[in-house]
mmCIF file of the N, C-alpha and C atoms, coordinates in Angstrom:
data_MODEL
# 
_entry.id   MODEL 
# 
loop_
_atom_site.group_PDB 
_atom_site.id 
_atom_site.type_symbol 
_atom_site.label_atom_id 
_atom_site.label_alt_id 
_atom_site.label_comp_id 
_atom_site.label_asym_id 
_atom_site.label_entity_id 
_atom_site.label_seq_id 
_atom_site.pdbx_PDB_ins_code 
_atom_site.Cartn_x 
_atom_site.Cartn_y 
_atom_site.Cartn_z 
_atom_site.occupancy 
_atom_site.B_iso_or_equiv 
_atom_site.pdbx_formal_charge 
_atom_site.auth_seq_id 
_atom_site.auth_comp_id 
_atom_site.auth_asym_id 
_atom_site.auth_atom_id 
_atom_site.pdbx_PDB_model_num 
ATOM 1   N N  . UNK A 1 1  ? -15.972 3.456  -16.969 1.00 0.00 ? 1  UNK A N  1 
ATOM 2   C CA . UNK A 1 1  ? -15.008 2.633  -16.261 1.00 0.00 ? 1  UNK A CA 1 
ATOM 3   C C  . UNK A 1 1  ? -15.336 2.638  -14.778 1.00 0.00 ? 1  UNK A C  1 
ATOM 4   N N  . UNK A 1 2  ? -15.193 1.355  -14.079 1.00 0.00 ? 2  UNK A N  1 
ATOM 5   C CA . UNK A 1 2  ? -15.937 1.388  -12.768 1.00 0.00 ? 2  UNK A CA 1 
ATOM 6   C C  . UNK A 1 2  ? -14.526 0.718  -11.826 1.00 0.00 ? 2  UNK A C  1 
ATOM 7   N N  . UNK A 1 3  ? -13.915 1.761  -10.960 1.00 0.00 ? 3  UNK A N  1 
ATOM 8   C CA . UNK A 1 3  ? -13.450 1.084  -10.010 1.00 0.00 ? 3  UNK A CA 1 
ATOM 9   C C  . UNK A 1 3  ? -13.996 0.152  -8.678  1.00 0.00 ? 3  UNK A C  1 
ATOM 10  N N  . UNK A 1 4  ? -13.269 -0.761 -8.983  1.00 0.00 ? 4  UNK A N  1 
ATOM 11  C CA . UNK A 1 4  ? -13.484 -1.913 -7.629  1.00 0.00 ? 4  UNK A CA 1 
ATOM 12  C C  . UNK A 1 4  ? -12.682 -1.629 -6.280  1.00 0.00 ? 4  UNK A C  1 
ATOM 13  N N  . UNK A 1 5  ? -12.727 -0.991 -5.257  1.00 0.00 ? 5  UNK A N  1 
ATOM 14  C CA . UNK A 1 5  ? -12.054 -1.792 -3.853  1.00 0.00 ? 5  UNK A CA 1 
ATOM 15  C C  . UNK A 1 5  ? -12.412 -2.472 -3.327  1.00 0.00 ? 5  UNK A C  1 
ATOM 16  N N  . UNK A 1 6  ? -11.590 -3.374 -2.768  1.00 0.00 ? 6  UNK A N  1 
ATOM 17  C CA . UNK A 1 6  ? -12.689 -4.433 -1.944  1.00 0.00 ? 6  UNK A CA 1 
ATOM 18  C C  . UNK A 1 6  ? -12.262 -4.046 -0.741  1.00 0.00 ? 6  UNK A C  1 
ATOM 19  N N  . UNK A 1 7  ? -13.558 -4.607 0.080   1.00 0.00 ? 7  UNK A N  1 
ATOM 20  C CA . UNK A 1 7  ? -13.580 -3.820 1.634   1.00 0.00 ? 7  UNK A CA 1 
ATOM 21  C C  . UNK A 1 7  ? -13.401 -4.863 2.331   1.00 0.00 ? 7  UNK A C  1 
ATOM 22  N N  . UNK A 1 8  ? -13.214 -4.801 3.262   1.00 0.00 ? 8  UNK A N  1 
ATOM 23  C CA . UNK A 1 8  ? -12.628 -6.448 4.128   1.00 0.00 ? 8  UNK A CA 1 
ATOM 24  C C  . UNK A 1 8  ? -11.958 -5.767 5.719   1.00 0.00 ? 8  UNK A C  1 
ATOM 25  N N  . UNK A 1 9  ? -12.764 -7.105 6.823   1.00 0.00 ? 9  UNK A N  1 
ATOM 26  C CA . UNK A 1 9  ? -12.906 -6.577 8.333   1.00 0.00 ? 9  UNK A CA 1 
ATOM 27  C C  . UNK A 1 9  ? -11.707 -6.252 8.621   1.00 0.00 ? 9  UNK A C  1 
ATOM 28  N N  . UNK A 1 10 ? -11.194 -5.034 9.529   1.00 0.00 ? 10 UNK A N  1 
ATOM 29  C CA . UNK A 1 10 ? -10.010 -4.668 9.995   1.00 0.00 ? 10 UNK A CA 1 
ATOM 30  C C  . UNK A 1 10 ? -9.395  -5.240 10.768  1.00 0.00 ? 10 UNK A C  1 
ATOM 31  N N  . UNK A 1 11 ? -7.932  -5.547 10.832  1.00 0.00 ? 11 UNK A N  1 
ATOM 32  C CA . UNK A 1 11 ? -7.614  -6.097 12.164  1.00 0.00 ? 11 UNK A CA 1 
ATOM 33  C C  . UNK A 1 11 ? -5.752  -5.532 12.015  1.00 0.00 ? 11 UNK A C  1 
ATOM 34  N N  . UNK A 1 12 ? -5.492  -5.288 13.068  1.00 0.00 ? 12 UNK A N  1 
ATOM 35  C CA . UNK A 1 12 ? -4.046  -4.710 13.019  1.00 0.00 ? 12 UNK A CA 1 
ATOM 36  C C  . UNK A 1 12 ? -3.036  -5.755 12.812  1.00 0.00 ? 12 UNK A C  1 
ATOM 37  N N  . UNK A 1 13 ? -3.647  -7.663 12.742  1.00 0.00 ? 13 UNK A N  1 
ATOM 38  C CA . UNK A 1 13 ? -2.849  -8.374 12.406  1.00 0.00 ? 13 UNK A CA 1 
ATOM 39  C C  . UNK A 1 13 ? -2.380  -8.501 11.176  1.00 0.00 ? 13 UNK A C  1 
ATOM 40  N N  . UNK A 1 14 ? -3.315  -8.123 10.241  1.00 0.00 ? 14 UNK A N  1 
ATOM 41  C CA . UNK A 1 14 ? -3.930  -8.136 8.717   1.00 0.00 ? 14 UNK A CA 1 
ATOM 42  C C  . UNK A 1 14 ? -2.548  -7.711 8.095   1.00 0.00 ? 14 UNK A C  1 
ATOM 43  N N  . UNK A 1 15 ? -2.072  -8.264 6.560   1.00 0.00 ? 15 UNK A N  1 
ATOM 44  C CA . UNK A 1 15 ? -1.086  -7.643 5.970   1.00 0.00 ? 15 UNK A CA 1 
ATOM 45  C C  . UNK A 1 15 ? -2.264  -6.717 4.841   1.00 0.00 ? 15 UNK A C  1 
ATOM 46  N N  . UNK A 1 16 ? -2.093  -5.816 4.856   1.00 0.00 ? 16 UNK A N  1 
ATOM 47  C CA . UNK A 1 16 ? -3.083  -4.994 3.718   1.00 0.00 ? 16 UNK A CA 1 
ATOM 48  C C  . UNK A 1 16 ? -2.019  -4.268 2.369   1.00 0.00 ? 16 UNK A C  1 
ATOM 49  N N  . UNK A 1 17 ? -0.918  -4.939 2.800   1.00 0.00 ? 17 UNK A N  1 
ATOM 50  C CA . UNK A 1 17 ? -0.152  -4.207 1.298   1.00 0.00 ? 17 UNK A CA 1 
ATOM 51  C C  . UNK A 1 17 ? -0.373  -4.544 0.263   1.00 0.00 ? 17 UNK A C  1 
ATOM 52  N N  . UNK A 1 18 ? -0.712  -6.022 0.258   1.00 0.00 ? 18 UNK A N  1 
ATOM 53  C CA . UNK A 1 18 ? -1.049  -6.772 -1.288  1.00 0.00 ? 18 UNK A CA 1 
ATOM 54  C C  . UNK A 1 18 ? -2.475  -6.159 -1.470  1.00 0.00 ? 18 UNK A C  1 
ATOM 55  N N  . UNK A 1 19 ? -3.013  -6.071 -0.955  1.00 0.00 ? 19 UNK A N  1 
ATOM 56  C CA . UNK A 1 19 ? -4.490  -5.279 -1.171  1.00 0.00 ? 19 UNK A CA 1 
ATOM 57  C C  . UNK A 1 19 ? -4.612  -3.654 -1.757  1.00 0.00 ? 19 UNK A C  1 
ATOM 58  N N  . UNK A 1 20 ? -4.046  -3.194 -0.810  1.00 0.00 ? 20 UNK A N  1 
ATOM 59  C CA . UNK A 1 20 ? -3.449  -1.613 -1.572  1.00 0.00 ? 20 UNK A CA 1 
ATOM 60  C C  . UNK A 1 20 ? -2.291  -1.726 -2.363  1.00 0.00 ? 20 UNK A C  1 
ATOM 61  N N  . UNK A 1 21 ? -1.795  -2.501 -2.786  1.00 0.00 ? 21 UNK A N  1 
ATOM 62  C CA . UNK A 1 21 ? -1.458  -2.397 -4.106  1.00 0.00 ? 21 UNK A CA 1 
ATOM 63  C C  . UNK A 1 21 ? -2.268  -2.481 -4.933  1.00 0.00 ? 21 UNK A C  1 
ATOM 64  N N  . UNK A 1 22 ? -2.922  -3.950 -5.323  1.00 0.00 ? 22 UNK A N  1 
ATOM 65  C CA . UNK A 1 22 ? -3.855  -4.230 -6.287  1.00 0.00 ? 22 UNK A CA 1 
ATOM 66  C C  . UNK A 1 22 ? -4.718  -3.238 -6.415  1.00 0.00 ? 22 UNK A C  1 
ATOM 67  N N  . UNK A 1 23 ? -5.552  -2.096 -5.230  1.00 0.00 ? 23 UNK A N  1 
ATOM 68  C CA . UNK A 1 23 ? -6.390  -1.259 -5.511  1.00 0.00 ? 23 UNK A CA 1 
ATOM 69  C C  . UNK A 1 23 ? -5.367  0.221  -5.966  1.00 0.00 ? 23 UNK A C  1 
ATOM 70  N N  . UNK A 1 24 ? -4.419  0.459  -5.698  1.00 0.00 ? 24 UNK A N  1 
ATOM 71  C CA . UNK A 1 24 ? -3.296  1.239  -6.232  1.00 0.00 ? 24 UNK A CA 1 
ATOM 72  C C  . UNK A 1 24 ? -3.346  1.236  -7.840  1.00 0.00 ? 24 UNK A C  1 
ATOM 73  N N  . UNK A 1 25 ? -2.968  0.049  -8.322  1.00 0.00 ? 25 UNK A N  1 
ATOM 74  C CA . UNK A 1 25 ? -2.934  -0.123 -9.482  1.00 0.00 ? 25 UNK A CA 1 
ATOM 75  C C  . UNK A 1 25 ? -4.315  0.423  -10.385 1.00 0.00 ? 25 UNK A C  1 
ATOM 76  N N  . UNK A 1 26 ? -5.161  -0.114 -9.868  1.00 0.00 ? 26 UNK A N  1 
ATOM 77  C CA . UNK A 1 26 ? -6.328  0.474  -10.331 1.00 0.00 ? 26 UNK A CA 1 
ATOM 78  C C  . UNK A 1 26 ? -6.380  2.187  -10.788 1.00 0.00 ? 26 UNK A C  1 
ATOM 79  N N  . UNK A 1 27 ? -5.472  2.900  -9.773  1.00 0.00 ? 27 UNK A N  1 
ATOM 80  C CA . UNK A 1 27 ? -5.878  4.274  -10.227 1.00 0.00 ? 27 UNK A CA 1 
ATOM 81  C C  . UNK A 1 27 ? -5.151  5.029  -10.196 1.00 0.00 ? 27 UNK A C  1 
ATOM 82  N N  . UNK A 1 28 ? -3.594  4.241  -10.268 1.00 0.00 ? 28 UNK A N  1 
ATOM 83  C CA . UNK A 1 28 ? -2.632  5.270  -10.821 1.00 0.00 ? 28 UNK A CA 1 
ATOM 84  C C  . UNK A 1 28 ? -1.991  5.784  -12.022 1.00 0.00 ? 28 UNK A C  1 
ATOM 85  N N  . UNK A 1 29 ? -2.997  4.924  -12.886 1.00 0.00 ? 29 UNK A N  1 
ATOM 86  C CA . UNK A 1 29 ? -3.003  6.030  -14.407 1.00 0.00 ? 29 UNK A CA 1 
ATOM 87  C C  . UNK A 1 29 ? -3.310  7.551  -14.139 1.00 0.00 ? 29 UNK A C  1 
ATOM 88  N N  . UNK A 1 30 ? -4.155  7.421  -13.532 1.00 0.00 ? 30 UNK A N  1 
ATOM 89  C CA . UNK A 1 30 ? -5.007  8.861  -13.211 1.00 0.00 ? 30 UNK A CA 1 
ATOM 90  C C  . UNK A 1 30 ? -4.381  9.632  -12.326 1.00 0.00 ? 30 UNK A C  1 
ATOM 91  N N  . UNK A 1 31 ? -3.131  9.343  -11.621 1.00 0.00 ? 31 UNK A N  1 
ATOM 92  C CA . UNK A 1 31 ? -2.725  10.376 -10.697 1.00 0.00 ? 31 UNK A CA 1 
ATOM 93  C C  . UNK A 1 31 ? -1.461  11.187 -11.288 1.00 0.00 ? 31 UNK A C  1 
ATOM 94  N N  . UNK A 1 32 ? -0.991  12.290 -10.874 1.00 0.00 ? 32 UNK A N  1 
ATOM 95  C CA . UNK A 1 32 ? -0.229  13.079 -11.672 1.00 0.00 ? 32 UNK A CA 1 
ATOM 96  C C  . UNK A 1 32 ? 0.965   11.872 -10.908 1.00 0.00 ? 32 UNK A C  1 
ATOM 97  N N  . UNK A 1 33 ? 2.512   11.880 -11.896 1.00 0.00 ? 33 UNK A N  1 
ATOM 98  C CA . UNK A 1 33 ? 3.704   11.103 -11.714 1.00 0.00 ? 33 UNK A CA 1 
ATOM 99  C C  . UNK A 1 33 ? 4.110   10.869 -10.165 1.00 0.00 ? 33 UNK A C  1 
ATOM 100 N N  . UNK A 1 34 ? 4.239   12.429 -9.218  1.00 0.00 ? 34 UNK A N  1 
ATOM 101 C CA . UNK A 1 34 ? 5.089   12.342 -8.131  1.00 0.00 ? 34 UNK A CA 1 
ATOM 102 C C  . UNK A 1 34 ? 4.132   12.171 -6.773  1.00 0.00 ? 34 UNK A C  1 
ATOM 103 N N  . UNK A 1 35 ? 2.897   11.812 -7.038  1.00 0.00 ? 35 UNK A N  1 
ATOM 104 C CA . UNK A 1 35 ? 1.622   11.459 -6.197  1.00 0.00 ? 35 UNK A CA 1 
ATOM 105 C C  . UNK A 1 35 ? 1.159   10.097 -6.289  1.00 0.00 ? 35 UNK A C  1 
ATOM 106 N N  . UNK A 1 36 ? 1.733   9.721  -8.263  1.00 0.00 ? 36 UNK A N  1 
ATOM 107 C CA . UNK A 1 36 ? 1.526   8.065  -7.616  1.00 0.00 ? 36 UNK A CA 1 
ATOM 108 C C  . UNK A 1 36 ? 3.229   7.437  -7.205  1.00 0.00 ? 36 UNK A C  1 
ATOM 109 N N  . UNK A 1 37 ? 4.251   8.141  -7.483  1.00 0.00 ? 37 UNK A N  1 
ATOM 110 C CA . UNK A 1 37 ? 5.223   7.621  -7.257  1.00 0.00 ? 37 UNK A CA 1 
ATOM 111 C C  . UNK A 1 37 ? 5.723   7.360  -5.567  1.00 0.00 ? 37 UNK A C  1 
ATOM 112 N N  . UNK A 1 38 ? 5.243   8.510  -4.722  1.00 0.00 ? 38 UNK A N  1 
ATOM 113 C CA . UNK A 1 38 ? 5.066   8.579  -3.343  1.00 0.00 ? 38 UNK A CA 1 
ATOM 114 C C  . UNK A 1 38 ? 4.115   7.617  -2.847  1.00 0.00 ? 38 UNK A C  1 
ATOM 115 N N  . UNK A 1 39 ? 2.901   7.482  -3.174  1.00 0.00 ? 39 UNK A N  1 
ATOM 116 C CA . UNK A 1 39 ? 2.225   6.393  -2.448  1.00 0.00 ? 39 UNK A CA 1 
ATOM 117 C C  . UNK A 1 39 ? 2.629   5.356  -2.853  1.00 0.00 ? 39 UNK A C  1 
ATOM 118 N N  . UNK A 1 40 ? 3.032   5.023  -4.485  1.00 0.00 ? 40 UNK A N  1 
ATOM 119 C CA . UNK A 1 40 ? 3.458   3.881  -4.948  1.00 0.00 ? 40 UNK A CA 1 
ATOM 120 C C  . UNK A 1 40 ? 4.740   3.250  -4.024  1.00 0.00 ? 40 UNK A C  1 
ATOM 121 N N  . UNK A 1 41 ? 6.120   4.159  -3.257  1.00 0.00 ? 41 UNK A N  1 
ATOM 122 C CA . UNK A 1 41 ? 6.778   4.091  -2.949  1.00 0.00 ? 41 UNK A CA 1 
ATOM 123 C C  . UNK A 1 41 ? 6.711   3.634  -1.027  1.00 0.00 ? 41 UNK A C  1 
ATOM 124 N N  . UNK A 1 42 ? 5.224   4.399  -0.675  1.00 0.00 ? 42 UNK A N  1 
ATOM 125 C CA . UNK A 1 42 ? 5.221   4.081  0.704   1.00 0.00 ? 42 UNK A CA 1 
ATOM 126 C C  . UNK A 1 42 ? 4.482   2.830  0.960   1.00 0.00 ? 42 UNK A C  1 
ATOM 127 N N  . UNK A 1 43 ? 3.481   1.940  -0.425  1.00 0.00 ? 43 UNK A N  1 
ATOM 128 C CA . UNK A 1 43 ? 3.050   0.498  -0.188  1.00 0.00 ? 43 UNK A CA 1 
ATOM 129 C C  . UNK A 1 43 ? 4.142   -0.242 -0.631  1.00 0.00 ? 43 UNK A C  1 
ATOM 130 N N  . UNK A 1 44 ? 5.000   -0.159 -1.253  1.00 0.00 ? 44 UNK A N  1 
ATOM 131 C CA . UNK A 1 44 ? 6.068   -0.991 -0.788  1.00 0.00 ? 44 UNK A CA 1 
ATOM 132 C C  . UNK A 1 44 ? 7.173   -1.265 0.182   1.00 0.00 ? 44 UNK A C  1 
ATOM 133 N N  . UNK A 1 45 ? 6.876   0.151  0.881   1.00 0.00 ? 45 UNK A N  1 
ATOM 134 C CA . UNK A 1 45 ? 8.034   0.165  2.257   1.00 0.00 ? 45 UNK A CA 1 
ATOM 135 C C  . UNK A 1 45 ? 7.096   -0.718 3.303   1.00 0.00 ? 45 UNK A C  1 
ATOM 136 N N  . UNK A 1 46 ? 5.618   -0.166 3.043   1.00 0.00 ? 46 UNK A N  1 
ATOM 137 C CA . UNK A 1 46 ? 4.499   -1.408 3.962   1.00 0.00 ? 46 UNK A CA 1 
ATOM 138 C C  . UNK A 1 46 ? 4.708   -2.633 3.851   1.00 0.00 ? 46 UNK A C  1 
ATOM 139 N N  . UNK A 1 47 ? 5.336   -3.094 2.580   1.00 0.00 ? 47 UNK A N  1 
ATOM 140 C CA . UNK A 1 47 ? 5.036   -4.458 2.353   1.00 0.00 ? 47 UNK A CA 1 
ATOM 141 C C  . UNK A 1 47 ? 5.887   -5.024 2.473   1.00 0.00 ? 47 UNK A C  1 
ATOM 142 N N  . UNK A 1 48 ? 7.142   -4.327 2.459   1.00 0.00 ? 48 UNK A N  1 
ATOM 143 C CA . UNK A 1 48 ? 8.531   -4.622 3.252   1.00 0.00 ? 48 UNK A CA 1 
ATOM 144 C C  . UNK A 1 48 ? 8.541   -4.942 4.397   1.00 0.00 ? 48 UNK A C  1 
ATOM 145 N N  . UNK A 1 49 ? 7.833   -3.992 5.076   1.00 0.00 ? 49 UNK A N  1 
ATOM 146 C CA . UNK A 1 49 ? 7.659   -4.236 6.605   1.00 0.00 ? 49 UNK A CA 1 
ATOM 147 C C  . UNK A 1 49 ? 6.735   -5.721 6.752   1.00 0.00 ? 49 UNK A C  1 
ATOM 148 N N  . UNK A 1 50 ? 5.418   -5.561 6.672   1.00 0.00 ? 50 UNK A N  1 
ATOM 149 C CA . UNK A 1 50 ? 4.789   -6.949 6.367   1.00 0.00 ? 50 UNK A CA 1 
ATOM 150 C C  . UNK A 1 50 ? 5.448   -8.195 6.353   1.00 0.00 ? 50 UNK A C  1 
ATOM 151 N N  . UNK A 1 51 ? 6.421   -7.813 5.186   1.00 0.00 ? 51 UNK A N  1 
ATOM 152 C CA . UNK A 1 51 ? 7.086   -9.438 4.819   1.00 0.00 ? 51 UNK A CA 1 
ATOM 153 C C  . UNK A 1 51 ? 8.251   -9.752 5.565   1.00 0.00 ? 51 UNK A C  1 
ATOM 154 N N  . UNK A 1 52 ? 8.439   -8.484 6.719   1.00 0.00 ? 52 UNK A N  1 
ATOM 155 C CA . UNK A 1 52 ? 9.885   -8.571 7.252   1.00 0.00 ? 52 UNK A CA 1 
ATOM 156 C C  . UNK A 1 52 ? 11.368  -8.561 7.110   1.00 0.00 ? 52 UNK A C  1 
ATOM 157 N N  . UNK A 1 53 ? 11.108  -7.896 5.846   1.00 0.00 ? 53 UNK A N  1 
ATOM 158 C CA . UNK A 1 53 ? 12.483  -7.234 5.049   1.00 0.00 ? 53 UNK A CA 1 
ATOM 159 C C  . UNK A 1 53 ? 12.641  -6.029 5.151   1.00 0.00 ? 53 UNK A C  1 
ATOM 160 N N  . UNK A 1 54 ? 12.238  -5.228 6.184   1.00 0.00 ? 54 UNK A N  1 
ATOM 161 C CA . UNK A 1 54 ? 12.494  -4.124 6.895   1.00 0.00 ? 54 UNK A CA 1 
ATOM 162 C C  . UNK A 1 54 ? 12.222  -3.714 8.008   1.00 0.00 ? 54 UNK A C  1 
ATOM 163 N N  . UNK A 1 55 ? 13.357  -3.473 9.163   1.00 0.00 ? 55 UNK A N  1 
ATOM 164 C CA . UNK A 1 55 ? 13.403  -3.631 10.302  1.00 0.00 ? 55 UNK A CA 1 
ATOM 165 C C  . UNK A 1 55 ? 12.733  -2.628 10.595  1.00 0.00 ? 55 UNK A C  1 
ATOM 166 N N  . UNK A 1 56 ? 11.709  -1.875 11.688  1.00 0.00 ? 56 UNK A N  1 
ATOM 167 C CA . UNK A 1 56 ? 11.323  -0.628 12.214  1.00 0.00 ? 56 UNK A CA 1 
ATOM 168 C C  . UNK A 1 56 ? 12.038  -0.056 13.628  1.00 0.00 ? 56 UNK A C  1 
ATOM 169 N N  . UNK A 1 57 ? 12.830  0.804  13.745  1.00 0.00 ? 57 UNK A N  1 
ATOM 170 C CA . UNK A 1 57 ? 13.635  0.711  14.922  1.00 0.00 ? 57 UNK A CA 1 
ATOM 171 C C  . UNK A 1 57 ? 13.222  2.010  15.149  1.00 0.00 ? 57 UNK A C  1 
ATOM 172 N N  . UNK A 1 58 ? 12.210  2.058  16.396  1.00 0.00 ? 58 UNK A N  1 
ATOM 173 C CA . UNK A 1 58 ? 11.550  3.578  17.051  1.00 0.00 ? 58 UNK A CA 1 
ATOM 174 C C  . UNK A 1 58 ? 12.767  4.640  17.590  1.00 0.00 ? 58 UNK A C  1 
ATOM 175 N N  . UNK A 1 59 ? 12.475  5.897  17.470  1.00 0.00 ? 59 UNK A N  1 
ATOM 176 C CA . UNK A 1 59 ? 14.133  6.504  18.078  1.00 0.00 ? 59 UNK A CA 1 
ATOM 177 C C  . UNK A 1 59 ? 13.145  7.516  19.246  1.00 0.00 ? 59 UNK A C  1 
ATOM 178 N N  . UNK A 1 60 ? 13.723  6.788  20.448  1.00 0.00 ? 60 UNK A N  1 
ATOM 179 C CA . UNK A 1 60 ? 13.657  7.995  21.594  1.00 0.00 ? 60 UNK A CA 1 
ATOM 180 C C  . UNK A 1 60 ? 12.808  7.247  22.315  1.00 0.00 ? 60 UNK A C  1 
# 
């Protein structure tokens, strides 16, 4: 079985959540439950943010 990521130029404008998901998916059969459930849980708070359905409000 051969995993794929695809690599693609950086830019801090870039939304990369739909991307790390799709490569997420790829290999979270293989991770124990509460390791893919945590990353699983922090690309969707990314992609929240991304899509602007979650505000980021810095404190201090």
């Amino acid at each position: 079985m051969g995993i794929k990521i695809k690599e693609e130029p950086f830019s801090w404008n870039d939304n990369f959540s739909e991307v790390a998901l799709e490569d997420f998916s790829q290999i979270q059969k293989d991770l124990p439950y509460g390791v893919s459930q945590s990353i699983g849980m922090a690309l969707v708070k990314l992609k929240m943010i991304e899509d602007g359905e979650l505000e980021v409000i810095e404190d201090g």
